[in-house]
C-alpha positions in Angstrom: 89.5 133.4 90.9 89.9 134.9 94.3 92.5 133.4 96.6 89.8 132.8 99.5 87.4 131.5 97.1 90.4 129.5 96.0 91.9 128.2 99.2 88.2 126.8 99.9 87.6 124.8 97.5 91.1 123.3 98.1 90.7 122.3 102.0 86.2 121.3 101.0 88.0 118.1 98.1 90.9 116.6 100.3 93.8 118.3 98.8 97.4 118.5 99.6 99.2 119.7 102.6 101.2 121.9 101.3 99.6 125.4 98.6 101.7 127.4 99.9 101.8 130.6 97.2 98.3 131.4 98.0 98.4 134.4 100.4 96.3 133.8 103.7 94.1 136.4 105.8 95.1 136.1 109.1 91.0 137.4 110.6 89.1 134.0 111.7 85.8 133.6 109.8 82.7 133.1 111.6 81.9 129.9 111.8 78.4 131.1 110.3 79.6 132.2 107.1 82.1 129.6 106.3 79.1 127.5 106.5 77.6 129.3 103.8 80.8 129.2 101.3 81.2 125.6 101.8 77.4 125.1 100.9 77.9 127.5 97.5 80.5 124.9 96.2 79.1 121.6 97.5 80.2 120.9 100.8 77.9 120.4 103.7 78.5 122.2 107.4 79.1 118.8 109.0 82.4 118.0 107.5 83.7 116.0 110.6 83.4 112.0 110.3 84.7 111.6 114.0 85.9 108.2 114.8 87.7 106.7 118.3 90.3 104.8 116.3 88.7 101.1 116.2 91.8 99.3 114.8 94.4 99.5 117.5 94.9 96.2 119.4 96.1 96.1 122.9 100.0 96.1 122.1 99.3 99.6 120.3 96.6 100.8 123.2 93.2 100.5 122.4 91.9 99.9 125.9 94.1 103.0 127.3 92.3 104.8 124.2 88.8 103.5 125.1 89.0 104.5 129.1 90.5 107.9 127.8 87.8 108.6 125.6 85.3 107.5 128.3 86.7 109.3 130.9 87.0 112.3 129.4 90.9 112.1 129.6 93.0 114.7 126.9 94.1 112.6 124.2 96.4 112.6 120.9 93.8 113.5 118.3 94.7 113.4 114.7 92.7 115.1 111.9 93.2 114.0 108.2 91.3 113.7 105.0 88.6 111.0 104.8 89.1 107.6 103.6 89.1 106.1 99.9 89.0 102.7 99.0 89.6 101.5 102.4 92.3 103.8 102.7 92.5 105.2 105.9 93.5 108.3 104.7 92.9 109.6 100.9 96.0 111.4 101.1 99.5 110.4 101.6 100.6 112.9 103.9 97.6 112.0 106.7 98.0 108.2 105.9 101.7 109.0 106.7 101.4 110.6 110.3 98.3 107.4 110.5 100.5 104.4 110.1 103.2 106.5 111.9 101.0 106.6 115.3 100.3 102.6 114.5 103.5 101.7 114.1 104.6 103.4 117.4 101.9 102.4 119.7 100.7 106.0 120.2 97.3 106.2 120.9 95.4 108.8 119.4 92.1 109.6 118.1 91.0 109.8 114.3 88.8 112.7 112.9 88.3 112.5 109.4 87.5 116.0 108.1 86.9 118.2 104.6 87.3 121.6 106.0 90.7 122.8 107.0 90.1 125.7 107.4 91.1 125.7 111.6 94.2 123.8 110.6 97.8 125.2 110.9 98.4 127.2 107.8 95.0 125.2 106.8 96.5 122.5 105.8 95.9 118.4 107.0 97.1 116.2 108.4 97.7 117.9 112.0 97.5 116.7 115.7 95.8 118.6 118.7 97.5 116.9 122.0 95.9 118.0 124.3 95.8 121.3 123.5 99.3 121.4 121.7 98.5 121.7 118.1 100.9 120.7 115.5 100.7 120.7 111.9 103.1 119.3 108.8 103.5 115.4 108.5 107.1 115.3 109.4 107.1 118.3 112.1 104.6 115.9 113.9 106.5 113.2 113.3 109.4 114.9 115.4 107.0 116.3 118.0 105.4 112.7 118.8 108.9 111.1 118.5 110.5 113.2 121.3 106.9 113.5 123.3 105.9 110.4 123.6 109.9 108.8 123.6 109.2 106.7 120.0 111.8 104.5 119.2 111.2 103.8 116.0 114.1 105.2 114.5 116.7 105.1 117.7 118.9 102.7 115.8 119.4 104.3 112.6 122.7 105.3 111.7 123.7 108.6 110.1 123.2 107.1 106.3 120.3 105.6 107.4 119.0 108.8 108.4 120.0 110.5 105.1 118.7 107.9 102.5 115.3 109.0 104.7 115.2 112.8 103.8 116.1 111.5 100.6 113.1 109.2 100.2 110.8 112.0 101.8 111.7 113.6 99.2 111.2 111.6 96.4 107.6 110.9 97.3 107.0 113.9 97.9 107.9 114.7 94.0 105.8 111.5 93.8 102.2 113.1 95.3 102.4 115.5 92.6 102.1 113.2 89.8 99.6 111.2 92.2 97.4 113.8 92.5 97.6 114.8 89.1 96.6 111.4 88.0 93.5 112.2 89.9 92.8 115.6 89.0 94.2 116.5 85.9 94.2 113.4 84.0 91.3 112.9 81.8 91.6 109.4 81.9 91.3 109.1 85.0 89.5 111.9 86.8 86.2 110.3 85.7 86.7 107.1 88.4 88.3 109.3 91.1 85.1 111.8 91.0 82.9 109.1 90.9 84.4 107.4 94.1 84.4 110.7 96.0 80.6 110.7 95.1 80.0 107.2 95.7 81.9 107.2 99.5 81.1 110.4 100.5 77.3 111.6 99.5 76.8 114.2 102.2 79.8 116.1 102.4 81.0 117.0 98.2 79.1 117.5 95.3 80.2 117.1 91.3 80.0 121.2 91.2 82.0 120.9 94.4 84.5 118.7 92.7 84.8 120.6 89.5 85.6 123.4 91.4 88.3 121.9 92.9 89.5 120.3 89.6 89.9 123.5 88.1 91.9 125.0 91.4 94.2 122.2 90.9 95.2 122.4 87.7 96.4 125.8 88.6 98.8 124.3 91.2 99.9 122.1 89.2 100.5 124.5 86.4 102.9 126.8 89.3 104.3 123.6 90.7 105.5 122.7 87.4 103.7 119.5 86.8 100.8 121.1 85.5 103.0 121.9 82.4 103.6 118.0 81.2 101.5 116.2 79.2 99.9 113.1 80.8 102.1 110.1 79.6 105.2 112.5 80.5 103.8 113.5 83.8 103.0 109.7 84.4 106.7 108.7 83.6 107.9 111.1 86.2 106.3 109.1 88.9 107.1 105.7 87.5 110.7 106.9 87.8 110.2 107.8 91.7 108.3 104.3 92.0 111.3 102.7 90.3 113.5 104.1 93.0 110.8 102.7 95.9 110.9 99.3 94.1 115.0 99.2 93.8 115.3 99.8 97.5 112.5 97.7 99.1 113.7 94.4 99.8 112.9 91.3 99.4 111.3 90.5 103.1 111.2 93.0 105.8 111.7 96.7 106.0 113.6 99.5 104.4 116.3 99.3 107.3 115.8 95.7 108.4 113.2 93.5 110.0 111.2 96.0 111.6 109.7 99.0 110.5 111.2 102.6 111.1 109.3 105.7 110.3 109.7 106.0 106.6 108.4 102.6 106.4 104.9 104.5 107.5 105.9 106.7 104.5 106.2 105.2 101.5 103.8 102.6 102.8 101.2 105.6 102.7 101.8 106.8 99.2 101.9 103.1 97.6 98.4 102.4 99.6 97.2 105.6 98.2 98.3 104.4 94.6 98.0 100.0 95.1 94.4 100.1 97.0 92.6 102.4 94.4 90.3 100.7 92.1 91.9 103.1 89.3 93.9 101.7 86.9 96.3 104.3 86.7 100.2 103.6 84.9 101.1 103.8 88.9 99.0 101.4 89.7 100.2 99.2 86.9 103.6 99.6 87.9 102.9 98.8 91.7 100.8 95.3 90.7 103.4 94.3 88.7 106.3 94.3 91.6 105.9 91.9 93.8 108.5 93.5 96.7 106.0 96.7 96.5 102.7 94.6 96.9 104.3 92.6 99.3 105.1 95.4 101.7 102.8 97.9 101.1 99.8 94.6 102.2 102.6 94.2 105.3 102.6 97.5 106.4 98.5 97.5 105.8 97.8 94.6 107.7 100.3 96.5 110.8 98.1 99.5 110.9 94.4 97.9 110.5 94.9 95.5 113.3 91.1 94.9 114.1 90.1 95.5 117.9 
């Protein structure tokens, strides 16, 4: 398998940010062609589900994002995976930078997409604003925090700040056995392909999808995680849930009554993992604490406000 051939199938089935030992061409393809190499493994040309974000209420902007959009006024526009199981965001790192904007009262725009091929490093999520385009959850994080004065996180003190990178990091050991639950695992691949199928007709196919499956088992297999067998790749991630569940608390937020930004964080991996009709051992795990139901359905209702 070529690394092109490769790197497509990855960005056509919603994958991770981040695969970065595959070597990328710097040449742009035509727009032409890439249209044909998404058709050979599934994927239709129109890969875009656009959508004005319809959840925001007027505390987070929605009117100021309505006019915008009617005017013609440069916006904020964020492009992700598309949505499973009435996730906004099949992926943890889009569903991140999703609740992120929410939670601060950013407006922005929301284009659900299956080619990244024009993203930075063509990867997802990333933000064009107006113009400015930024890629990498937390680097766009940090951009929309200092652009747009987000005060989130003013507050926190120096431990505060730390116990963040060291939760970032933790789920982002987590994703791996996430997406390997999906992909890898027998016993659950079946229900995750189907629901691709079932929610997103036009734009992947099964041979699409295999494609993909087989890709990903060879990240897996450099990442390391690729290498376990399933119940020991499973209890990797219960582990990193057991660390979630011993520091969410009983009522409110990591850091107090009010969310900060790695509330948005591990709210957007335990969606990605509570809100999924799969019955994973994640899953199982996340039912049966109440503190991680309880805030992940908090931080849920916060960032689908209806209009």
């Amino acid at each position: 398998m070529d690394n092109k051939r490769a790197r497509r199938w990855c960005t056509a089935a919603g994958l991770r940010e981040t695969h970065t030992y595959l070597q990328r061409p710097k040449p742009r393809v035509r727009a032409a062609s890439l249209c044909g190499a998404f058709r050979q493994i599934g994927v239709t040309p129109r890969q875009t589900i656009s959508s004005l974000d319809p959840s925001l209420d007027s505390e987070t902007g929605a009117g100021s994002v309505r006019e915008a959009h009617r005017h013609g006024i440069p916006m904020l526009t964020l492009y992700s995976y598309p949505t499973l199981f009435g996730v906004a965001d099949n992926n943890g790192y889009g569903l991140k930078v999703y609740a992120f904007l929410k939670l601060a009262g950013v407006p922005f725009r929301h284009e659900h997409i299956f080619n990244a091929s024009q993203a930075p490093r063509g990867q997802l999520p990333y933000i064009d604003d107006d113009g400015t385009i930024v890629g990498d959850s937390e680097t766009i994080l940090a951009y929309v925090t200092k652009k747009y004065g987000v005060t989130l996180d003013a507050a926190l003190t120096p431990a505060q700040r730390a116990t963040n990178l060291m939760v970032t990091r933790t789920l982002d050991d987590l994703y791996w056995v996430m997406s390997y639950s999906r992909w890898k695992d027998e016993r659950y691949w079946p229900a995750f392909r189907d629901a691709l199928l079932r929610e997103h007709p036009s734009n992947v196919t099964e041979e699409g999808l295999l494609k993909a499956k087989e890709f990903n088992a060879q990240r897996y297999h450099y990442q390391g995680i690729g290498r376990y067998q399933p119940d020991a790749a499973m209890a990797r991630g219960l582990a990193d849930l057991g660390a979630l569940a011993d520091l969410i608390p009983a009522s409110g937020y990591v850091h107090g009554d009010k969310p900060t930004s790695i509330d948005a964080g591990i709210y957007a991996f335990i969606a990605n993992i509570y809100f999924y009709d799969i019955d994973t051992p994640l899953k199982q795990f996340v039912v049966a604490h109440d503190k991680l139901v309880r805030y992940c359905k908090a931080i849920h209702q916060a960032v689908s406000k209806p209009a």
